[in-house]
LUMMARFI-936490 format. One record per residue (C-alpha): residue in one letter; z, y, x. Coordinates in Angstrom, 3 decimals, padded with zeros to 6 digits. Layout:
residues N
+-------+----------+----------+----------+
| fikol |        z |        y |        x |
+-------+----------+----------+----------+
|     a |        Z |        Y |        X |
...
+-------+----------+----------+----------+
end
This chain:
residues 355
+-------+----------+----------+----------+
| fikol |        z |        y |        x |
+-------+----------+----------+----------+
|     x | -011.675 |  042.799 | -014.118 |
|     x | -011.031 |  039.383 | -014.926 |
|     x | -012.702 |  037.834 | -011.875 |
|     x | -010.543 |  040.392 | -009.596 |
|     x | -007.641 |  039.030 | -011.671 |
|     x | -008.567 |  035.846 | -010.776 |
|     x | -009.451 |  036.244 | -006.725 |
|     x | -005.821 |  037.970 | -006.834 |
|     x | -003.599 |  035.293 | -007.986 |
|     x | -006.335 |  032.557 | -005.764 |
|     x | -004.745 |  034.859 | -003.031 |
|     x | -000.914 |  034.379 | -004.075 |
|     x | -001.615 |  030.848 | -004.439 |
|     x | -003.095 |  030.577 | -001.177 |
|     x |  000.055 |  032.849 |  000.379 |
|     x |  002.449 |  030.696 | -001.313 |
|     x |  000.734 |  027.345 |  000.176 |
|     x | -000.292 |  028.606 |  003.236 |
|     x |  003.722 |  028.252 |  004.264 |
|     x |  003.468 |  024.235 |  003.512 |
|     x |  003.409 |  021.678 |  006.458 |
|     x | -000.012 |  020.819 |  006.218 |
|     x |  000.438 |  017.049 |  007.991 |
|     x | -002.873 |  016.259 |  006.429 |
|     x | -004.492 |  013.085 |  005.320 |
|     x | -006.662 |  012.410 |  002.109 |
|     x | -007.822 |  009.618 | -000.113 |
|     x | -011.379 |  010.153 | -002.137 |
|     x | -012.672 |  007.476 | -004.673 |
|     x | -016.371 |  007.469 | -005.143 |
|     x | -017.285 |  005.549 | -008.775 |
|     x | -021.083 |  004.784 | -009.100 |
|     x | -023.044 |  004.380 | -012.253 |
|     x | -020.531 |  002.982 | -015.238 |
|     x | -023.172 |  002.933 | -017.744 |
|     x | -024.632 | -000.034 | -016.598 |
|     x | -024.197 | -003.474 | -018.986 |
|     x | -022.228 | -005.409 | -016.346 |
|     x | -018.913 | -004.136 | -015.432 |
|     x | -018.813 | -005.746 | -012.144 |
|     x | -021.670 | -004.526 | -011.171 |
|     x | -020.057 | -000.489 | -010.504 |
|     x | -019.960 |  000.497 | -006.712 |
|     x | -016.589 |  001.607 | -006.173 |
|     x | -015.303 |  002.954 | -002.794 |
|     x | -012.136 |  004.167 | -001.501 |
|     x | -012.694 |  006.732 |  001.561 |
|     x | -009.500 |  007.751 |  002.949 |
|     x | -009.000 |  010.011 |  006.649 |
|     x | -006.253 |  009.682 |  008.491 |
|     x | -004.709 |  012.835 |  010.179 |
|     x | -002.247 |  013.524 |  012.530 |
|     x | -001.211 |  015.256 |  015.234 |
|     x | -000.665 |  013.263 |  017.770 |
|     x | -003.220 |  010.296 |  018.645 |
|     x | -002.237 |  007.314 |  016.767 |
|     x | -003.899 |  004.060 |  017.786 |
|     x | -005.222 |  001.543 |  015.108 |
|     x | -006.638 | -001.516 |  014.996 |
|     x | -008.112 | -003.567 |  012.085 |
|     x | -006.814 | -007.040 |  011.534 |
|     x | -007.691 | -009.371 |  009.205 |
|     x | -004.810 | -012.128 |  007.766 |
|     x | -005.412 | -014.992 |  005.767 |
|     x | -004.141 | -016.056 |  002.417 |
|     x | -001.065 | -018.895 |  002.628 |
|     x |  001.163 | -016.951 |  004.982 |
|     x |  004.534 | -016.814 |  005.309 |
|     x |  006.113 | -013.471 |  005.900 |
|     x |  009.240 | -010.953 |  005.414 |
|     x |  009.667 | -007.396 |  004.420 |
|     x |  012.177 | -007.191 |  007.220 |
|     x |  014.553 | -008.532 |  010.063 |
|     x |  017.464 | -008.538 |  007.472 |
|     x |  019.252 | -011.547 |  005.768 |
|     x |  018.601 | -009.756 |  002.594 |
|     x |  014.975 | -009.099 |  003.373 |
|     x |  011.859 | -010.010 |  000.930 |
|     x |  010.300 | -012.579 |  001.827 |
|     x |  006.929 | -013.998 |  000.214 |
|     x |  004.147 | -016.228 |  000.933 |
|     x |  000.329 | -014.932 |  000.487 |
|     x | -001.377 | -015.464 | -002.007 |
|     x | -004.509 | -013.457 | -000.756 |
|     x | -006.740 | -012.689 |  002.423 |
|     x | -006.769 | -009.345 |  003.297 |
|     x | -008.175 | -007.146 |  005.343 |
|     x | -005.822 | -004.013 |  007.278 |
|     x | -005.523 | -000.874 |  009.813 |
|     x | -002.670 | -001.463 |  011.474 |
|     x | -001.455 |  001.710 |  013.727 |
|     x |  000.245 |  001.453 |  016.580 |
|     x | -000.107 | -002.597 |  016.229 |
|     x |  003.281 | -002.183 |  014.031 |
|     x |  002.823 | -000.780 |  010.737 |
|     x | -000.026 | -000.912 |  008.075 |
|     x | -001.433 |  002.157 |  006.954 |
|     x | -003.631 |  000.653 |  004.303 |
|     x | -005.988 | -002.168 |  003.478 |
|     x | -008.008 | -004.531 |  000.946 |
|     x | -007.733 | -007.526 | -000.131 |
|     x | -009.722 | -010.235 | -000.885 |
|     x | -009.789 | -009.683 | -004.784 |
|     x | -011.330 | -006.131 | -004.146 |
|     x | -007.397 | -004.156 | -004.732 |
|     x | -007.007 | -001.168 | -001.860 |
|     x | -003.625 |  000.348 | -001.323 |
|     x | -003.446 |  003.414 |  000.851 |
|     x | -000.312 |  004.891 |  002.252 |
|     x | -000.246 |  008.665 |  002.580 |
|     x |  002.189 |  011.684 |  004.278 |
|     x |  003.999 |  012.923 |  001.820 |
|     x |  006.961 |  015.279 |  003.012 |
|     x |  010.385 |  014.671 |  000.740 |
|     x |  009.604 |  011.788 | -000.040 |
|     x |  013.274 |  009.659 | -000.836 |
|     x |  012.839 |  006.287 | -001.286 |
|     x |  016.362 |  005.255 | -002.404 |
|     x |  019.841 |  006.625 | -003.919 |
|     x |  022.860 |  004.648 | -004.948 |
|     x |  021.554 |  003.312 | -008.083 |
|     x |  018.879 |  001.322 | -005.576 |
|     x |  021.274 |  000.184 | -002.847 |
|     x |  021.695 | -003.263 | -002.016 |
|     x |  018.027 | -005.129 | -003.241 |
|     x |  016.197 | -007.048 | -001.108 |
|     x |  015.062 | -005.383 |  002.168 |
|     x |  011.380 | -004.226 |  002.713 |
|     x |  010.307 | -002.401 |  005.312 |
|     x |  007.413 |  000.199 |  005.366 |
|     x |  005.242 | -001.414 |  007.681 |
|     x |  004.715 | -004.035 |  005.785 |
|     x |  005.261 | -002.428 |  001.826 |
|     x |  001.673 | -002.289 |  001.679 |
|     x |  000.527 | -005.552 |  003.055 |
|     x |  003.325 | -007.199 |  000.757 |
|     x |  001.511 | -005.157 | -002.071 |
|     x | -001.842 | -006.680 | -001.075 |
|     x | -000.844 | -010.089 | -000.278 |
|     x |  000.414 | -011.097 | -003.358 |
|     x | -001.571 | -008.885 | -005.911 |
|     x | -005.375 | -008.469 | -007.652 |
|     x | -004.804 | -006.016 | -009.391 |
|     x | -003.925 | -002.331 | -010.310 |
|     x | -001.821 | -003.886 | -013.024 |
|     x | -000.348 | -006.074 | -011.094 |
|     x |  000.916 | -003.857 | -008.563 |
|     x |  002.626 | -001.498 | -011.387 |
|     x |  004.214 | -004.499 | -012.888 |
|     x |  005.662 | -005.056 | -009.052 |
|     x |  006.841 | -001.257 | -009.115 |
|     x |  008.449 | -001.278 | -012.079 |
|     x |  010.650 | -004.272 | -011.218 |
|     x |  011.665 | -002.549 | -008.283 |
|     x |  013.665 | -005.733 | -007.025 |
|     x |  013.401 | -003.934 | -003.182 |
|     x |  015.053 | -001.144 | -001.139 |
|     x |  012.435 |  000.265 |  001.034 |
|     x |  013.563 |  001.333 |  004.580 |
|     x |  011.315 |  002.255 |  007.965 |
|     x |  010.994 |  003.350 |  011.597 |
|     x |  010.735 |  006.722 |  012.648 |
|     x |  007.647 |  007.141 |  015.173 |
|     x |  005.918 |  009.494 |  016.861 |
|     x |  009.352 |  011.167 |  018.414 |
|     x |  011.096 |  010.806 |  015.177 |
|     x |  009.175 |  011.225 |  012.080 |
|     x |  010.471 |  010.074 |  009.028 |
|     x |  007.554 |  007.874 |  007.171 |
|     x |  007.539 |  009.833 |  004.211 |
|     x |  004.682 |  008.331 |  001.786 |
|     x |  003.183 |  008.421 | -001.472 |
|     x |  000.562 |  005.671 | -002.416 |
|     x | -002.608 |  005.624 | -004.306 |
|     x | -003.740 |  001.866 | -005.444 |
|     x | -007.101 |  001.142 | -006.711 |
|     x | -008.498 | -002.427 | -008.038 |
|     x | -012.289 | -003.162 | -008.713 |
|     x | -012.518 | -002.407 | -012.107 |
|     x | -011.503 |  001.179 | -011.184 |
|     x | -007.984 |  000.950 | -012.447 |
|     x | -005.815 |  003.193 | -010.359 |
|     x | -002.556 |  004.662 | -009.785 |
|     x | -000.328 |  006.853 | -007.672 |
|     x |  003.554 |  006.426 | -007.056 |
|     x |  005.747 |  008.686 | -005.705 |
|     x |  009.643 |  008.508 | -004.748 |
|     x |  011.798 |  011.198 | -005.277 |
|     x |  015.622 |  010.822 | -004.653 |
|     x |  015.198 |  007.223 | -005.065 |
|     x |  013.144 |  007.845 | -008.411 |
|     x |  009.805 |  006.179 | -008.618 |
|     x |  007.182 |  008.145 | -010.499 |
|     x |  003.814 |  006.020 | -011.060 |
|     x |  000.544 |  007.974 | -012.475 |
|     x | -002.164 |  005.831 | -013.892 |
|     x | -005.929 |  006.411 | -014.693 |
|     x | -009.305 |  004.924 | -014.892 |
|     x | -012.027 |  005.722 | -012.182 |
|     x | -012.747 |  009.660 | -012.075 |
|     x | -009.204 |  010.754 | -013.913 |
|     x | -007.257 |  009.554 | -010.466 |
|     x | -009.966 |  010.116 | -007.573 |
|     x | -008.484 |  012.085 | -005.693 |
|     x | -004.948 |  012.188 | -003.543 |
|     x | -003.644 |  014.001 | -000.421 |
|     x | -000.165 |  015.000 |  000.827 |
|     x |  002.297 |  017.150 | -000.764 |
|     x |  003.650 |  018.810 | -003.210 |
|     x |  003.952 |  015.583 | -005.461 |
|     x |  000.987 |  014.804 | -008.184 |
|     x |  001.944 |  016.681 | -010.895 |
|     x |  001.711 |  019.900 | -009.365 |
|     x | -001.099 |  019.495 | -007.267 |
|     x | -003.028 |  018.588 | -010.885 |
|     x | -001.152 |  021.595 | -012.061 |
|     x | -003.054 |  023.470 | -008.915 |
|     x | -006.476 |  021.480 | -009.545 |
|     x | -006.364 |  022.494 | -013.040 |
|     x | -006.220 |  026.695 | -012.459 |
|     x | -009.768 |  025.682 | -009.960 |
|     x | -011.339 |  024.245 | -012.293 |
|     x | -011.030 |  026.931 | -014.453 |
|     x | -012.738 |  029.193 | -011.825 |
|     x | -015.780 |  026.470 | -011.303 |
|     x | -016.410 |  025.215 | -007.728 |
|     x | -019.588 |  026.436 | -008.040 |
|     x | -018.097 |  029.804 | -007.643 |
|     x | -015.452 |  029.454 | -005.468 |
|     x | -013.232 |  026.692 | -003.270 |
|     x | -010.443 |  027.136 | -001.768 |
|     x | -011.219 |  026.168 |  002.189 |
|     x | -007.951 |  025.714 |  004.395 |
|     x | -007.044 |  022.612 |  005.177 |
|     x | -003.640 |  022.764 |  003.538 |
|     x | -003.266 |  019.595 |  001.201 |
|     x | -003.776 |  021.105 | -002.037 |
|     x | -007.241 |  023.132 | -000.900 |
|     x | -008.103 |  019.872 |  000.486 |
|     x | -007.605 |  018.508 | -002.916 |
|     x | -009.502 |  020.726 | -004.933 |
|     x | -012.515 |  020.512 | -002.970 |
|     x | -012.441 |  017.004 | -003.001 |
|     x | -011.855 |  016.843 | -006.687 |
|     x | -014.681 |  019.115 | -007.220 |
|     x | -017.524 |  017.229 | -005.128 |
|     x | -016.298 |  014.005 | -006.310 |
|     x | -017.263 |  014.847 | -010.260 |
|     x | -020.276 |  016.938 | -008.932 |
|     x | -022.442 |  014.434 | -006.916 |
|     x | -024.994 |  011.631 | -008.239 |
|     x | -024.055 |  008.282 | -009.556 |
|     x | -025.396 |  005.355 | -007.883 |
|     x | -024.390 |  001.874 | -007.347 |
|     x | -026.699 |  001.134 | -004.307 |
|     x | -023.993 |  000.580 | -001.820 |
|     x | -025.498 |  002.530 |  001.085 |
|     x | -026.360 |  005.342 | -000.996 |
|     x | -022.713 |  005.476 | -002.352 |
|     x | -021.439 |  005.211 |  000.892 |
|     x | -023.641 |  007.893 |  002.373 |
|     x | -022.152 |  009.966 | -000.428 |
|     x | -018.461 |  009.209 |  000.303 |
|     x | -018.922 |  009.670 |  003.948 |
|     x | -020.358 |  013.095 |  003.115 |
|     x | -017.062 |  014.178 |  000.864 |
|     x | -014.593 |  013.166 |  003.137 |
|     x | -015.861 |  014.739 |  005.928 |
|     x | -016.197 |  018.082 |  003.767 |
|     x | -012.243 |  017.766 |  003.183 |
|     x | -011.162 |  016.487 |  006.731 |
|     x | -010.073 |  018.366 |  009.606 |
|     x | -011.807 |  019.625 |  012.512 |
|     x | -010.744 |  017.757 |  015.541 |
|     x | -008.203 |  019.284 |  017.841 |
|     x | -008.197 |  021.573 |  015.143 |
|     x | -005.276 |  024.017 |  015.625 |
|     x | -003.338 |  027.317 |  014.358 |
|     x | -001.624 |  029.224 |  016.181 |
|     x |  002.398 |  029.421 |  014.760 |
|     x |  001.265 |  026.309 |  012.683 |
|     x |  002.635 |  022.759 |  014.895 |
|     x |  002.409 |  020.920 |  011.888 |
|     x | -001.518 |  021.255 |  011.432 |
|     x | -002.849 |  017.840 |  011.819 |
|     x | -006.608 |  017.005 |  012.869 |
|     x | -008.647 |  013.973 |  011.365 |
|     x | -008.161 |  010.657 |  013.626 |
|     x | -010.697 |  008.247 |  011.793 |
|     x | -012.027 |  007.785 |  008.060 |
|     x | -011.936 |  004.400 |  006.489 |
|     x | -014.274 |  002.983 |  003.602 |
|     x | -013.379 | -000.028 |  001.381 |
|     x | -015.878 | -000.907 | -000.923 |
|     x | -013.920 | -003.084 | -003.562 |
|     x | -016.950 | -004.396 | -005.337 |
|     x | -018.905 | -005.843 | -002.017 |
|     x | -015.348 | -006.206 | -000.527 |
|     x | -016.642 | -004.650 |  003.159 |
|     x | -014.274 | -002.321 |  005.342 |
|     x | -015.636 |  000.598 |  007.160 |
|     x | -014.096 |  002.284 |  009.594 |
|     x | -014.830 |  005.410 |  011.560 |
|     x | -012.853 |  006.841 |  014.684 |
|     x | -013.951 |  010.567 |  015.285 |
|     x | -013.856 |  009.673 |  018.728 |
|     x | -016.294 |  006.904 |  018.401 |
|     x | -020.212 |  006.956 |  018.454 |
|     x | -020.341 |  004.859 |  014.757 |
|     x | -019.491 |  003.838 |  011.922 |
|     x | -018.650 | -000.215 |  011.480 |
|     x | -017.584 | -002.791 |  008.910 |
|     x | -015.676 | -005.734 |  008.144 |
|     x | -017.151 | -008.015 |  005.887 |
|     x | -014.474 | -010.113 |  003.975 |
|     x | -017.229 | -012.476 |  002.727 |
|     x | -018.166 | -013.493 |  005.904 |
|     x | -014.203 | -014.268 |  007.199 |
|     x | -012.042 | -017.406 |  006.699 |
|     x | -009.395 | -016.290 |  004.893 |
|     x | -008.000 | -020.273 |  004.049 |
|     x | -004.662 | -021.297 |  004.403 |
|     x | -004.299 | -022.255 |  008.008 |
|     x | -007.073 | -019.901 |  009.769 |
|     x | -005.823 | -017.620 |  012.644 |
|     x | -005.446 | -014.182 |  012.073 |
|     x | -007.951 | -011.610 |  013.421 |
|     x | -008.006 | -008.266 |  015.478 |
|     x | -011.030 | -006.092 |  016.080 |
|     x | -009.334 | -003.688 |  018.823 |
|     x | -011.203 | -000.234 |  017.990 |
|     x | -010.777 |  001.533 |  021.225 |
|     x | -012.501 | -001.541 |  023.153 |
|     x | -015.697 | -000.676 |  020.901 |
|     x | -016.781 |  002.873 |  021.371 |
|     x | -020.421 |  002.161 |  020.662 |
|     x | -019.662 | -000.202 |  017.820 |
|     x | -021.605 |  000.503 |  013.942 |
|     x | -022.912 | -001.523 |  011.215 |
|     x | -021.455 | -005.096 |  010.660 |
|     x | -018.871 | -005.759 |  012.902 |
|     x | -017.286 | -008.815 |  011.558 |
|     x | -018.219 | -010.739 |  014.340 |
|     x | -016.227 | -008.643 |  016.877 |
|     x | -012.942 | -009.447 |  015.429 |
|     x | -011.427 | -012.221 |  017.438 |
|     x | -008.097 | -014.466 |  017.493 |
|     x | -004.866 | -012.727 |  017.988 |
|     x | -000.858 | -012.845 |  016.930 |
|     x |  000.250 | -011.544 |  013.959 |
|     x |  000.873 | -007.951 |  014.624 |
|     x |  004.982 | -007.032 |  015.283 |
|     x |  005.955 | -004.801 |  012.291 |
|     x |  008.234 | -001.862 |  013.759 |
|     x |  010.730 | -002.610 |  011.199 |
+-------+----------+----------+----------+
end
């Protein structure tokens, strides 16, 4: 009786969600073996997919520290100089989706419908546009803490394009650091909400609803046990719990191939088919390409589901002083491309932000 009890309300869950958008896209990170005597020494890796439903193009570029740049075309606009090198994927050559930076910190922008960035109580701080938030976030932070400190001061009145036929960018953001510090902020109606953890509490993140109740959701699964029974749509919050559940269920390991073998493997399991579709369902979004920053050895990987391989940036290997050009590995020109593909990026302009 009690496990029909429980397949029922499973079902009225799964009714209830199966009327959310499901623009999908989902961030997984892997922690390796924290038992170890030196700290630094933990293999940490952010996987994240993005998925859409349209193609959008991306490219990774690489920027160095010492920079001068502006959160928008405004008089009123932030404007900052970097302090770090960083490492992004920029889609559609005008807006960064997420990145690292030199100090190992990740930030990763993801869907998140509702989203509300500002009310009247925010109106009139310095401009910063979304296409460069999270480069802004990178540039001039190491850390988790950092970031939050940034947050909370909140001296800046986020704005942004519409794309893809008029989209609004609505996006929550998870931020991880080396040490495995992490958080997630939200904005609704012009409220930030920030949600902080260590390593396995925060590993998981994908669209909406907002964090709270999609722990709220994770929390009734794990009552059930995975090993049992997953939830397998691809609406955000199934995506969720199976990622939650793999990610505390798989080995520990700080060998960095290993781990990343092991990340590859758990975002696939929670991506989308591609040209994956429903029918009475346009908002059903297929996986474009999976990304992989490992904070610890500070490489990028990057995957296009189009592509035959999977490739990296190493940060170690590029000159990120003060005064070096900025560099752009186009992806679509590499279709064959995998393993270390530092030495593919070459020379290019700064990319135009679609402010």
């Amino acid at each position: 009786m009690k496990y029909m009890a429980s397949v029922f309300l499973s079902a009225v869950i799964a009714a209830g969600l199966a009327e959310m958008p499901s623009y999908a896209c989902s961030r997984v990170v892997y922690v390796g073996d924290t038992t170890v005597q030196q700290p630094d020494s933990v293999l940490r890796i952010v996987g994240r997919s993005l998925d859409w439903r349209t193609p959008i193009p991306t490219n990774i570029y690489v920027y160095p520290k010492g920079m001068a740049k502006q959160g928008n075309t405004t008089a009123n606009a932030v404007r900052w100089t970097s302090r770090y090198g960083a490492v992004y994927a920029v889609s559609y050559d005008g807006g960064i989706t997420e990145g690292m930076n030199e100090k190992g910190l990740c930030v990763s922008g993801l869907f998140c419908r509702g989203a509300v960035y500002e009310n009247g109580d925010t109106k009139g701080r310095p401009d910063m546009s979304l296409a460069v938030f999270i480069g802004w976030l990178l540039d001039m932070n190491a850390t988790t803490d950092e970031v939050v400190a940034v947050l909370w001061e909140r001296n800046f009145s986020i704005s942004g394009s519409t794309f893809d036929g008029g989209t609004v960018s609505a996006l929550h953001f998870g931020v991880t650091d080396v040490m495995g510090n992490s958080a997630i902020f939200e904005f609704e109606q012009g409220k930030l909400n920030i949600y902080r953890g260590k390593d396995m509490e925060m590993c998981i993140l994908t669209n909406t609803p907002e964090y709270p109740q999609m722990m709220a959701i994770n929390e009734y699964w794990n009552k059930i046990g995975g090993e049992h029974m997953l939830p397998g749509t691809v609406s955000s919050p199934d995506r969720f719990v199976r990622g939650w559940f793999f990610d505390h269920n798989v080995e520990r390991t700080n060998n960095s191939a290993d781990g990343l073998a092991i990340s590859r493997s758990i975002l696939s399991a929670i991506s989308v088919p591609y040209h994956y579709t429903v029918q009475g369902e346009p908002d059903v979004s297929s996986t474009q390409w999976r990304s992989y920053a490992n904070l610890r050895d500070r490489l990028y990987g990057f995957e296009l589901v189009t592509n035959m391989g999977y490739f990296y940036v190493d940060l170690n290997k590029c000159d990120l002083r003060k005064g070096a050009p900025v560099m752009r590995l186009a992806t679509a020109e590499w279709p064959g491309l995998a393993g270390d593909a530092t030495s593919k990026l070459a020379p290019h302009m700064p990319f135009t932000p679609m402010y």
